[in-house]
C-alpha positions as CSV (number, residue, x, y, z in Angstrom):
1,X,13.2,101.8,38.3
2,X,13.1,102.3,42.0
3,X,15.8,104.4,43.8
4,X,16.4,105.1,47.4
5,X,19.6,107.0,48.5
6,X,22.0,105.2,50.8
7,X,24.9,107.6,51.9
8,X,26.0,110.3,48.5
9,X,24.4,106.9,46.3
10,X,21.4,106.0,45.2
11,X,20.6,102.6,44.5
12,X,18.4,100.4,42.7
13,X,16.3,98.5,45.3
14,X,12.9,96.3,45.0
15,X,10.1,96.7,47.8
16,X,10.2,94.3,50.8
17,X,6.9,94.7,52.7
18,X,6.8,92.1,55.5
19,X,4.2,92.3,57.8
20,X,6.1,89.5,60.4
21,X,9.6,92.0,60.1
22,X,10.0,94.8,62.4
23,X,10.3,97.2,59.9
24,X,7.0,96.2,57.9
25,X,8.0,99.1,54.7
26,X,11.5,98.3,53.4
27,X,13.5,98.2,50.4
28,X,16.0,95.9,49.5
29,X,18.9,96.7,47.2
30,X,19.6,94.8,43.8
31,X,22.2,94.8,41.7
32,X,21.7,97.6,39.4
33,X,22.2,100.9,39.0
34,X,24.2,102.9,41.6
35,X,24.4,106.1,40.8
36,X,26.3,108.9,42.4
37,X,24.0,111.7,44.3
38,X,25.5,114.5,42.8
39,X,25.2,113.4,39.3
40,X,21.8,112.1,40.4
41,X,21.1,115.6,40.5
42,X,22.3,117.4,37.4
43,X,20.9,114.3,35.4
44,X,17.7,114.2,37.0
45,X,14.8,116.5,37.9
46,X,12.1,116.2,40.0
47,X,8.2,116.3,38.4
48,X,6.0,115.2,40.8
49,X,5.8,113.5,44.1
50,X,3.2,111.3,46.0
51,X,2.2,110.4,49.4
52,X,1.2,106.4,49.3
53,X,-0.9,105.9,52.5
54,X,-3.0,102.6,53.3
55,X,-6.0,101.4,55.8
56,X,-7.4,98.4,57.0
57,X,-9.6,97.0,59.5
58,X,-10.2,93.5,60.7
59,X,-10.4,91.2,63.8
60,X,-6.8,89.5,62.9
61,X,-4.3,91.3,63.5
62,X,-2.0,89.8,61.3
63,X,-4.6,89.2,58.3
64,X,-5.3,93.4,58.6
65,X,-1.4,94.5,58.4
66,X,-0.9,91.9,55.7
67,X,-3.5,93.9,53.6
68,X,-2.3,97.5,54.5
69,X,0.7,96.2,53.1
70,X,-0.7,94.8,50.1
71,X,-2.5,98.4,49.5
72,X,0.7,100.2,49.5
73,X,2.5,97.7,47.2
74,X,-0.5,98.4,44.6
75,X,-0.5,101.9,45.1
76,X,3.3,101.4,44.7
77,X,2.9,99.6,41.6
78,X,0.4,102.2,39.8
79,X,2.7,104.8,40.5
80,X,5.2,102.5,38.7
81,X,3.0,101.8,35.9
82,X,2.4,105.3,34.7
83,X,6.3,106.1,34.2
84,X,8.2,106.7,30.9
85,X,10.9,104.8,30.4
86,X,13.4,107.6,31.6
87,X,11.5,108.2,34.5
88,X,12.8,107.4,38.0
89,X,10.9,106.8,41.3
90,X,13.0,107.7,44.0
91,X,11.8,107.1,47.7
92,X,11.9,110.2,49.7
93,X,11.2,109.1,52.9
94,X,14.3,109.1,55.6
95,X,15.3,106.6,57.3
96,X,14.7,107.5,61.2
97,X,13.5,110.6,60.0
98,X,10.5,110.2,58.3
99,X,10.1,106.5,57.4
100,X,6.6,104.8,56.5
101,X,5.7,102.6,59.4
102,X,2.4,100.9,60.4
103,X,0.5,102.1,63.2
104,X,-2.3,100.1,65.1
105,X,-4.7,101.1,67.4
106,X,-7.4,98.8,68.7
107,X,-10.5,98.8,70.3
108,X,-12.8,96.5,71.4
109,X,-16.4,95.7,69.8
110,X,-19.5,93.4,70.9
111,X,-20.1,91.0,68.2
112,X,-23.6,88.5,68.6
113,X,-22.8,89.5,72.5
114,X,-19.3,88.5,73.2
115,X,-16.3,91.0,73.7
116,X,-13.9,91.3,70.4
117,X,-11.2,92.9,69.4
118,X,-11.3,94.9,66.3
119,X,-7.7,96.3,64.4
120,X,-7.1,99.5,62.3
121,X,-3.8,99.4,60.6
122,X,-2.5,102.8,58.7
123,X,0.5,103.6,57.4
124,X,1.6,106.7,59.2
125,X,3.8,109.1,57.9
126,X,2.9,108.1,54.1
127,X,5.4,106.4,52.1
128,X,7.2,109.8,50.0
129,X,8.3,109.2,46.4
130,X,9.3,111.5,43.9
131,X,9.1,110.8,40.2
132,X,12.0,112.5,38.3
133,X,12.5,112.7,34.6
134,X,15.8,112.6,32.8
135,X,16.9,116.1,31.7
136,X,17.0,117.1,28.2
């Protein structure tokens, strides 16, 4: 289970990478839990956390933030993988604090003697989660 606070909630939410959306690293809520903040936190504690970070490099622009994307979903999904079933991820990251966004920075490259354009796409800050175990 994914959470991400909205407001004094958290919610359940599902990731919705996009690399044609203006916010590329979003989460969309489902129905499911909705739990309150403070209750979160004397049910919950915190036992690890991650920074999920991805890189790619290509001549398409679009082809290179589609795969940073797809990196951080399967980082995403290992981190995922290796909870117990009372385990929680919860995305730290704030919104218009310290969200994950992709950056791109190009530069140009000769290729078989003609001018071309090469991308790197990183996700930058990292993507914050926390994994928190039920108490007792």
């Amino acid at each position: 289970m994914i959470l991400k606070q909205y407001g004094s909630t958290l919610h359940e939410v599902e990731p919705n990478f996009d690399a044609r959306a203006l916010t590329e690293i979003g989460f969309r809520r489902v129905r499911g839990e909705a739990i309150p903040a403070d209750r979160f936190a004397a049910d919950f504690e915190r036992i690890s956390g991650q920074e999920l970070e991805g890189v790619a490099e290509g001549s398409v622009h679009d082809e290179v933030e589609r795969e940073v994307l797809a990196i951080l979903q399967a980082r995403l999904s290992d981190v995922l993988a290796s909870l117990d079933s009372e385990d929680a991820l919860v995305i730290e990251s704030g919104q218009g604090v310290d969200a994950a966004k992709t950056r791109s920075a190009q530069r140009t490259v000769i290729e078989h003697g003609e001018n071309r354009l090469r991308f790197t796409i990183r996700v930058d800050p990292p993507l914050r989660v926390g994994v928190y175990r039920r108490r007792g």
